[in-house]
C-alpha positions as CSV (number, residue, x, y, z in Angstrom):
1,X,22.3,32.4,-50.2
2,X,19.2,34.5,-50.8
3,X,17.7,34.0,-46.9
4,X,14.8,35.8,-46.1
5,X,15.1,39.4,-45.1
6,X,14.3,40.0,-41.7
7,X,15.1,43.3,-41.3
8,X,13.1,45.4,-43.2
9,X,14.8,48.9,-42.7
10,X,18.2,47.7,-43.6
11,X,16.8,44.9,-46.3
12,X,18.9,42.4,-44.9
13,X,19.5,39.8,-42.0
14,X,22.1,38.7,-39.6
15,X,22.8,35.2,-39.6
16,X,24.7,32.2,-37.8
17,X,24.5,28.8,-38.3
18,X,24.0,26.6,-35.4
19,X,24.7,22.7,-36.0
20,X,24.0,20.1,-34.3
21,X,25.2,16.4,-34.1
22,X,21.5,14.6,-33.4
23,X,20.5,11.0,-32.7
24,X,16.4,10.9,-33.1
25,X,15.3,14.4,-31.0
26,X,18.6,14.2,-28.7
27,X,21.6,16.6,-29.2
28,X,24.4,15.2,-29.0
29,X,27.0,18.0,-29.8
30,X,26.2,21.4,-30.6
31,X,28.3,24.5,-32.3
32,X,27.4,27.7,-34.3
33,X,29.4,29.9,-36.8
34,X,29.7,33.5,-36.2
35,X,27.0,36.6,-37.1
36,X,27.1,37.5,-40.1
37,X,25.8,41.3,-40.3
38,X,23.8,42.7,-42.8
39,X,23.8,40.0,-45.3
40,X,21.2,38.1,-47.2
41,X,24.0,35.8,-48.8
42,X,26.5,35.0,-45.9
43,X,29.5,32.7,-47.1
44,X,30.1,30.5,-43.7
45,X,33.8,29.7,-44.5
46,X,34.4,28.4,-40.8
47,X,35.5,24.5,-39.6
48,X,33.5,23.4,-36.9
49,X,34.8,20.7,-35.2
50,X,33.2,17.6,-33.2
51,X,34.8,14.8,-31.1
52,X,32.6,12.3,-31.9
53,X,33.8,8.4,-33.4
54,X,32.8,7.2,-36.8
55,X,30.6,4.7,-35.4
56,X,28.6,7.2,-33.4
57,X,28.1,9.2,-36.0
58,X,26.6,7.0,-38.4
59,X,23.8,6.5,-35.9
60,X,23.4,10.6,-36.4
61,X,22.5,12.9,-38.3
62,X,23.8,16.5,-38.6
63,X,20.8,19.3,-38.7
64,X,22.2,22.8,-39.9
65,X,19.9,25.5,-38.8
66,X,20.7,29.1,-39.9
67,X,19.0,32.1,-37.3
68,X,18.7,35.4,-37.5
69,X,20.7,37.3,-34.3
70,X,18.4,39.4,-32.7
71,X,19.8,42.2,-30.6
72,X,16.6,42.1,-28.5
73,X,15.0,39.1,-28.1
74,X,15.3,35.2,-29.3
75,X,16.9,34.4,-32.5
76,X,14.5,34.2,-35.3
77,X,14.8,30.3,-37.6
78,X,15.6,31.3,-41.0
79,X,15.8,27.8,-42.7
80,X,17.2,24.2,-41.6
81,X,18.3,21.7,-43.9
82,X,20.0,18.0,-42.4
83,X,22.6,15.4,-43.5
84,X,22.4,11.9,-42.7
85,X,21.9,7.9,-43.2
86,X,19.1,7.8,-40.9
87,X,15.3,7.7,-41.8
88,X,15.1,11.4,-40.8
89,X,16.6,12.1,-44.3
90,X,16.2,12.2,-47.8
91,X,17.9,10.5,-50.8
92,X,20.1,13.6,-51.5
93,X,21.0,14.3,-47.9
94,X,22.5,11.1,-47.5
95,X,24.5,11.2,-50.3
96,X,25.9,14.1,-49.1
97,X,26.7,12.3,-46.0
98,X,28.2,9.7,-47.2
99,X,30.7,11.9,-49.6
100,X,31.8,13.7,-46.1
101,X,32.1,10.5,-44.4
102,X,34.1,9.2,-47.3
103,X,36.4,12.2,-47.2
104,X,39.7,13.5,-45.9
105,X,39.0,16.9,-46.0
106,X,36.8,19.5,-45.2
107,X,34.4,19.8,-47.7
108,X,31.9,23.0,-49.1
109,X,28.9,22.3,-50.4
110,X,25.1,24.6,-50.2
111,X,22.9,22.9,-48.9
112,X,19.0,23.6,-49.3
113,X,16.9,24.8,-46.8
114,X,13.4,24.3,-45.5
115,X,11.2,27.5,-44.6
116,X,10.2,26.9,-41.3
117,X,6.9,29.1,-42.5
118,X,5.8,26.3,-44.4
119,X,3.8,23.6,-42.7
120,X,4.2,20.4,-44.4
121,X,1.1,19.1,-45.2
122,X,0.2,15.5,-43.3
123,X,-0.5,12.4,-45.7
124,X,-3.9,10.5,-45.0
C-alpha cells in the first residue's frame, strides 16, 4: 500500500510482484502476480505456488520484489522486502517465516518494503 507514484500524469503506478525462492544470490524458483493498473495501493489476493521440500526451503529465503510494468522499457523496482531463517534477514522477517512454515494455510500478511532509492549506509 502507498508505493511510489511512477507515473506522474496519471498519479499512479502499475505493479506486479515478482517472488523469488533464493539460497544466498541463486534463484531457485521464480513467479510474479499480475499488473495491477493504475494503482498506488494494489491488494495481491493471488496463491503462488512452488514445488520445493520443507527442507529446501529452510535453507532459503523468499525475496518479494514489487515493479512497476513499463509499457516501454524495463520494469522499474518499486520496493523489496524478504522472509527467511537465514542471515540475510531480520528478526521480524523470520518470524514471519516461521508462522508460514508453521501453517496449513495460505496466509496474508503486508509486509514492509525497502526503497531501492535509499543506499544503506556501510558500518566502519
Amino acid at each position: 500500500r502507498n508505493l511510489r507514484m511512477v507515473d506522474d500524469t496519471r498519479n499512479s503506478s502499475d505493479p506486479y510482484v515478482k517472488v523469488s525462492i533464493m539460497q544466498g544470490d541463486k534463484k531457485i524458483k521464480k513467479r510474479k502476480t499480475g499488473v495491477h493498473r493504475n494503482t498506488v495501493c494494489p491488494i495481491f489476493n493471488e496463491a503462488l505456488t512452488f514445488n520445493i521440500s520443507k527442507s529446501q526451503l529452510k535453507r532459503c529465503y523468499i525475496e518479494f520484489s514489487v515493479l512497476h510494468d513499463s509499457l516501454l522499457g524495463a520494469s522499474e523496482l518499486l520496493g523489496k522486502a524478504r522472509v527467511g531463517q537465514t542471515a540475510e534477514c531480520k528478526r521480524r522477517e523470520k518470524e514471519y517465516f516461521a508462522e508460514i512454515f508453521q501453517s496449513t494455510t495460505a496466509t496474508a500478511q503486508w509486509l514492509p518494503l525497502s526503497d531501492p532509492r535509499i543506499v544503506p549506509q556501510k558500518k566502519n
